[in-house]
Rosetta silent file (secondary structure, phi, psi, omega in degrees, C-alpha in Angstrom):
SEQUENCE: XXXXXXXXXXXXXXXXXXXXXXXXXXXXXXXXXXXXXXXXXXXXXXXXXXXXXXXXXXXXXXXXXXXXXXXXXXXXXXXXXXXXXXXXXXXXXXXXXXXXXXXXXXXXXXXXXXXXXXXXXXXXXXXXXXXXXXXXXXXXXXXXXXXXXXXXXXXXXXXXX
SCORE:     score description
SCORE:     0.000 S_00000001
   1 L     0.000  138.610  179.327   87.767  -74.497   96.807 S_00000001
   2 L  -107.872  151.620 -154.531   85.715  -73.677   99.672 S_00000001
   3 L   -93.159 -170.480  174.491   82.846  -75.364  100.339 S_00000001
   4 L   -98.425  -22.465 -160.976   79.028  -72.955  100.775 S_00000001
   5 E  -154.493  128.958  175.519   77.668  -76.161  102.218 S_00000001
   6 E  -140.040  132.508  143.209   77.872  -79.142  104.031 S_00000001
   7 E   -74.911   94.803 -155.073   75.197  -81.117  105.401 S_00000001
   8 E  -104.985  158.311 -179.577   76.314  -83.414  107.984 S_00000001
   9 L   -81.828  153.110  160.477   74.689  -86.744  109.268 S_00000001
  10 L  -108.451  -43.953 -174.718   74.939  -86.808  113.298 S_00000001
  11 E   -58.750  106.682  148.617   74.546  -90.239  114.624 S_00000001
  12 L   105.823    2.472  157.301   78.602  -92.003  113.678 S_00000001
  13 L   -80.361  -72.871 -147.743   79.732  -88.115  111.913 S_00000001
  14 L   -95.208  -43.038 -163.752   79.377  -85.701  114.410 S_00000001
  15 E  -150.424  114.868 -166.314   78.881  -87.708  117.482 S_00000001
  16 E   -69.862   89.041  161.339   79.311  -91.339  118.766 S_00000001
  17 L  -109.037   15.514  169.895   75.925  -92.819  119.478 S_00000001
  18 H   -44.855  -45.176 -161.212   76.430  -96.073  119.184 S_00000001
  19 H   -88.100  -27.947 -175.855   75.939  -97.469  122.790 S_00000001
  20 H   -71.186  -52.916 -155.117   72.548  -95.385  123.618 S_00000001
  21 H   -66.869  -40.460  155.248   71.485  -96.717  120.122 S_00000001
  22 H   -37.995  -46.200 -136.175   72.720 -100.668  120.895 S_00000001
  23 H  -103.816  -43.955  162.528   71.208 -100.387  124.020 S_00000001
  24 H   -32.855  -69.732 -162.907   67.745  -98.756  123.076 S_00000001
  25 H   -60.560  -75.604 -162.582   67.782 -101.985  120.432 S_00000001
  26 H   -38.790  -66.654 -160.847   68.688 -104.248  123.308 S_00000001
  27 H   -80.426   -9.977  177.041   65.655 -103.414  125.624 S_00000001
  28 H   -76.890  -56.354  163.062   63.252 -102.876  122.959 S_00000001
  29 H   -51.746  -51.459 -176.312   63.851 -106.658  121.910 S_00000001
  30 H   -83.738   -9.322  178.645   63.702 -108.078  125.017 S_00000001
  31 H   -76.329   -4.520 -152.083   60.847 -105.769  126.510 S_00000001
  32 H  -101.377  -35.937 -171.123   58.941 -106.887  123.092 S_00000001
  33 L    78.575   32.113  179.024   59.855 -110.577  123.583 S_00000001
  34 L   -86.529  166.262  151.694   61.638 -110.717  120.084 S_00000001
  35 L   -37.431  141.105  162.473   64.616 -112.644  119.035 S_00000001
  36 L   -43.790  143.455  160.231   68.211 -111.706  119.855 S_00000001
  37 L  -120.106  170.271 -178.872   69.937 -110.137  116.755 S_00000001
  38 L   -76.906 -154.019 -156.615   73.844 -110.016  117.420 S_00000001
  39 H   -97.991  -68.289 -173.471   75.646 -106.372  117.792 S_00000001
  40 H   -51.321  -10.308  178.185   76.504 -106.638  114.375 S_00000001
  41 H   -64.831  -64.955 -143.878   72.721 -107.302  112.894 S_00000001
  42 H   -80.472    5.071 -175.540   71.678 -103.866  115.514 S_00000001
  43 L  -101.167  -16.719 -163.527   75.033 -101.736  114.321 S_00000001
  44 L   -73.935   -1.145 -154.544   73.704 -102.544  110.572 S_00000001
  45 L  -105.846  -32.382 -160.571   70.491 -100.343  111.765 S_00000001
  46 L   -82.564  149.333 -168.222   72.300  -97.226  112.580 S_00000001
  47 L    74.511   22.639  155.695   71.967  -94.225  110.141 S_00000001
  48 L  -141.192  157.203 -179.504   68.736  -95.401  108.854 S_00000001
  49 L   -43.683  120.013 -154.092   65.578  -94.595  109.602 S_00000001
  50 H   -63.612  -33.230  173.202   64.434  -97.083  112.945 S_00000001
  51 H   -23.541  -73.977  160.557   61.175  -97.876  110.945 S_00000001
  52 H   -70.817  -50.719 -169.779   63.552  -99.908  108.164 S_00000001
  53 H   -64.241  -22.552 -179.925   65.926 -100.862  110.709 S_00000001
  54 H   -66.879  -98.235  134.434   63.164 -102.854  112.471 S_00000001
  55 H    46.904  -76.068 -141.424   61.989 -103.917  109.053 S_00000001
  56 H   -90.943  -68.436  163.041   65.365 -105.345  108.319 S_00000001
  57 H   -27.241  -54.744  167.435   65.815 -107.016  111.633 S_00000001
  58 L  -123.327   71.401  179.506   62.809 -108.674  111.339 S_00000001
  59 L   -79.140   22.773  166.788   61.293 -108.767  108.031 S_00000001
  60 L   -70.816  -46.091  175.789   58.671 -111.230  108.982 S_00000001
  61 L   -36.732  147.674  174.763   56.961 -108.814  111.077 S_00000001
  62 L   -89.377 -169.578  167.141   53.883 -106.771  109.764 S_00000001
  63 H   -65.817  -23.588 -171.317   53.736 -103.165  109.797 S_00000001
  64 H   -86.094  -38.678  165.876   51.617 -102.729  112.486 S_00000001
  65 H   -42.665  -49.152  172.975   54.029 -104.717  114.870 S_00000001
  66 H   -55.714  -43.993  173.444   56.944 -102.870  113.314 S_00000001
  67 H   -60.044  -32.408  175.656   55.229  -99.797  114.403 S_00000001
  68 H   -62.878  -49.653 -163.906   54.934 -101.090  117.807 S_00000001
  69 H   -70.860  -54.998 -175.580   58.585 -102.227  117.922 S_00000001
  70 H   -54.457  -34.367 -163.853   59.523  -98.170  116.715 S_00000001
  71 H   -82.542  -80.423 -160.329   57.238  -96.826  119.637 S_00000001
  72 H   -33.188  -37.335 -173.401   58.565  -98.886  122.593 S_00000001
  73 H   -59.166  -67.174  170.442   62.078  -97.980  121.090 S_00000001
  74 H   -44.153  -27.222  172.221   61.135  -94.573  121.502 S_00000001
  75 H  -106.807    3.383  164.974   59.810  -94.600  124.789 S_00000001
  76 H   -90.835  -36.544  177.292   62.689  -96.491  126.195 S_00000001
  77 H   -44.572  -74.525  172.398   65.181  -93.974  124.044 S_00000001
  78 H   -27.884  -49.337 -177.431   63.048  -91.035  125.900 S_00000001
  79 H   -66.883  -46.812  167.182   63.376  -92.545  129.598 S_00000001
  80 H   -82.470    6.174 -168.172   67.338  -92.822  128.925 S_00000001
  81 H   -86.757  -21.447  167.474   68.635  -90.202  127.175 S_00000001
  82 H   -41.897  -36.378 -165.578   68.581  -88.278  130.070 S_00000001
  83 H   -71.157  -17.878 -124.993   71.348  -90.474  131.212 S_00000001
  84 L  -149.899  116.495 -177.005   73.568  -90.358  127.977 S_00000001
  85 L  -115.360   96.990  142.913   75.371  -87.066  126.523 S_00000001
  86 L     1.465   90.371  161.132   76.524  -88.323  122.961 S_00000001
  87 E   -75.512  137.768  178.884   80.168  -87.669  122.976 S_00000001
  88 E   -81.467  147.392  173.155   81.653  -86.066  119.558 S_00000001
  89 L   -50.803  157.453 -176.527   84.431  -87.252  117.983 S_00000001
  90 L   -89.617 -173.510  179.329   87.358  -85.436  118.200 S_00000001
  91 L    79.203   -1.619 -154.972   88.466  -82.327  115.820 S_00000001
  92 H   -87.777  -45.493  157.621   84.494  -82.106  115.354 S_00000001
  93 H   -90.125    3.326  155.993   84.341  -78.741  116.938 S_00000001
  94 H   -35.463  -54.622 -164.440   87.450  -77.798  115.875 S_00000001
  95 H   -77.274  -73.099 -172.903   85.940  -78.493  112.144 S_00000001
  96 H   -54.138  -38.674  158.519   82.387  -76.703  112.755 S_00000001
  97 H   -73.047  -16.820  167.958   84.682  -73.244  113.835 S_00000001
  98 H  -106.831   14.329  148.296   86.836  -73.163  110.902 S_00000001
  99 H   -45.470  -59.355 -156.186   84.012  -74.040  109.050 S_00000001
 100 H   -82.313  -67.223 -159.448   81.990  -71.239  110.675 S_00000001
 101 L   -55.577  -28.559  177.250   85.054  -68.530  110.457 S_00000001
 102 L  -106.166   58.421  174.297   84.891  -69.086  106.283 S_00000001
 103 L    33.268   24.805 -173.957   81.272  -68.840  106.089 S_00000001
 104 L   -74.037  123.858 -154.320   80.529  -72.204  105.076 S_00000001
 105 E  -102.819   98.859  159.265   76.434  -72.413  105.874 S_00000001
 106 E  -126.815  153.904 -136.669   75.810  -75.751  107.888 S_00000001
 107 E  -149.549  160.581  160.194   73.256  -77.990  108.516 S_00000001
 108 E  -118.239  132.050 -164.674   71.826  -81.474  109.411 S_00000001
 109 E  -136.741   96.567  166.931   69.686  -84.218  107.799 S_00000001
 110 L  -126.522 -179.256  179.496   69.760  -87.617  110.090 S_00000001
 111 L   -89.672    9.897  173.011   67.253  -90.799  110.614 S_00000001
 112 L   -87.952  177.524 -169.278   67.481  -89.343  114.514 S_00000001
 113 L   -80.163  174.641 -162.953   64.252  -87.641  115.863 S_00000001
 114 L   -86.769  -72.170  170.395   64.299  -83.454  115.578 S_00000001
 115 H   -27.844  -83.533 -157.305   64.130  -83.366  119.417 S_00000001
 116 H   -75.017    8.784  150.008   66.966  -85.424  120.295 S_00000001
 117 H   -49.214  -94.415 -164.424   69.007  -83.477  117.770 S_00000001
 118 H   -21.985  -59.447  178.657   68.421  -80.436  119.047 S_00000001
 119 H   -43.564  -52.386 -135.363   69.010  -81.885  122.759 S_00000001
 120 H   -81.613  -48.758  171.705   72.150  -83.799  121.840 S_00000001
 121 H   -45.902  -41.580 -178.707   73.702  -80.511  119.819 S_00000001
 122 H   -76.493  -56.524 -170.049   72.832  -78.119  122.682 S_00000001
 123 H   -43.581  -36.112  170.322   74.191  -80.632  125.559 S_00000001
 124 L   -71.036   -6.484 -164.098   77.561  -80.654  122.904 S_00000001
 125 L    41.055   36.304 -160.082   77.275  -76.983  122.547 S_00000001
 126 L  -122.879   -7.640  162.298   77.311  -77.244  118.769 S_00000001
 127 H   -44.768  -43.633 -155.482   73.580  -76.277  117.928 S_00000001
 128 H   -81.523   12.275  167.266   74.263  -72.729  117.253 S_00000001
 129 H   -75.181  -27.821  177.212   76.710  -73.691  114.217 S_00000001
 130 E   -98.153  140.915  152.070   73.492  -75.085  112.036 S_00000001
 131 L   -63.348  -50.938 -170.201   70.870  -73.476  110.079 S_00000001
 132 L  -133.170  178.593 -179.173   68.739  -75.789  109.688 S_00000001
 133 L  -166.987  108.372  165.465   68.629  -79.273  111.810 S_00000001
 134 E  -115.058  133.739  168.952   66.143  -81.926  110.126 S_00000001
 135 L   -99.861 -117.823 -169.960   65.534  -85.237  111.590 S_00000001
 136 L  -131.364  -33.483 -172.443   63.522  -87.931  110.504 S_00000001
 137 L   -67.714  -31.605 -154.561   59.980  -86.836  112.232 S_00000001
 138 L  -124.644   30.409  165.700   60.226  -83.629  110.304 S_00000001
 139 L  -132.303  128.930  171.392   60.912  -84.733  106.446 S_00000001
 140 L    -4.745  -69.124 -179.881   58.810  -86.172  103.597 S_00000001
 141 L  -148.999  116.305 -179.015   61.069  -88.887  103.010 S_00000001
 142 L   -79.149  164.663 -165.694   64.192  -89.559  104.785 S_00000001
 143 L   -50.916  150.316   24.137   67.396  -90.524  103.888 S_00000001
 144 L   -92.597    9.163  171.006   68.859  -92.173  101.895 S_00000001
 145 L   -48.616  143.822  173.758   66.114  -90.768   99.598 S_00000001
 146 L  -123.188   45.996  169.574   67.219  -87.357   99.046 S_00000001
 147 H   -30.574  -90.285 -157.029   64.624  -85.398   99.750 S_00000001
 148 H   -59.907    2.063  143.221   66.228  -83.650  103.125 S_00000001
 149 H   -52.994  -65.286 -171.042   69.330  -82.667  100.653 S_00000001
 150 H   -65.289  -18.461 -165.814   66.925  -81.218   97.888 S_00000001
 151 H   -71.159  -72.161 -179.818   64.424  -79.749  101.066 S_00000001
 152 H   -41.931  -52.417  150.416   67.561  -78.128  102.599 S_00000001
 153 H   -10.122  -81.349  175.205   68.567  -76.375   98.996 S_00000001
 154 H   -55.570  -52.039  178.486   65.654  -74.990   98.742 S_00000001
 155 H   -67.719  -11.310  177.112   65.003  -73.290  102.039 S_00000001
 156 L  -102.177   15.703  179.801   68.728  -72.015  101.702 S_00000001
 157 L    50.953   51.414 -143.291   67.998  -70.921   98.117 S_00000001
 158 L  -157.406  115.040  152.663   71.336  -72.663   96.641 S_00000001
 159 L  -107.587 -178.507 -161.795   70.627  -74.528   93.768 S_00000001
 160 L   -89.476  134.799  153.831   71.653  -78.300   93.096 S_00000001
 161 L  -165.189    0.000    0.000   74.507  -79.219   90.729 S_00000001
């Protein structure tokens, strides 16, 4: 059976973003003056929304701190990304053209920002393979709620079963 749809995650699917996202964690704690967490605490963070991964790190913290801790993240992410092309795993565009050649209709829903999709797909040359590309900035409620599944349905008309 083939499938009409796939929705793929990007960060640890499509493309190996581990080390900007370790390091972005790294400099955010120490520019913040937080505790260390080990590698394994800051790899437990990836594929969720940085909001909860903060949250999680540190649930002592209030919200408004946590919010602090997401912006600094963000504006250190922003200064480096320039530096940092996400390499994909392999077979991935392999997968997205024989995907593409049997009309399978694909798309993305991650906890990454909308922007740095879009950048990281075109620098990968693999944007023009999705339909839709949702990130975290630009959904109700992000995953693992599944809002950007049911959102994505809908604008593609396809209903859920």
């Amino acid at each position: 059976m083939n499938a009409r749809l796939v929705i793929f995650d990007f960060d640890g699917t499509l493309a190996d973003t581990r080390n900007i996202i370790l390091s972005t964690y790294t400099s955010t704690i120490e520019k913040l003056g937080l505790p260390t967490r080990t590698t394994a605490q800051l790899q437990a963070t990836i594929g969720i929304p940085l909001q909860e991964g903060f949250e999680n790190l540190y649930p002592s913290l209030g919200p408004s701190v946590t919010e602090n801790c997401c912006a600094t993240y963000r504006d250190i992410f922003n200064k480096n990304k320039h530096n940092y092309i996400p390499e994909l795993f392999p077979g991935v565009t392999e997968t997205l053209e024989t995907l593409a050649k049997r009309g399978t209709i694909m798309t993305i829903a991650s906890s990454r920002s909308h922007d740095s999709l879009i950048e990281f797909c075109k620098e990968n040359g693999i944007d023009h393979y999705f339909s839709i590309i949702l990130g975290a900035d630009n959904v109700e409620r992000a995953k693992p709620d599944p809002w950007p599944v049911t959102h994505t349905l809908s604008r593609l008309g396809i209903p859920a079963s």
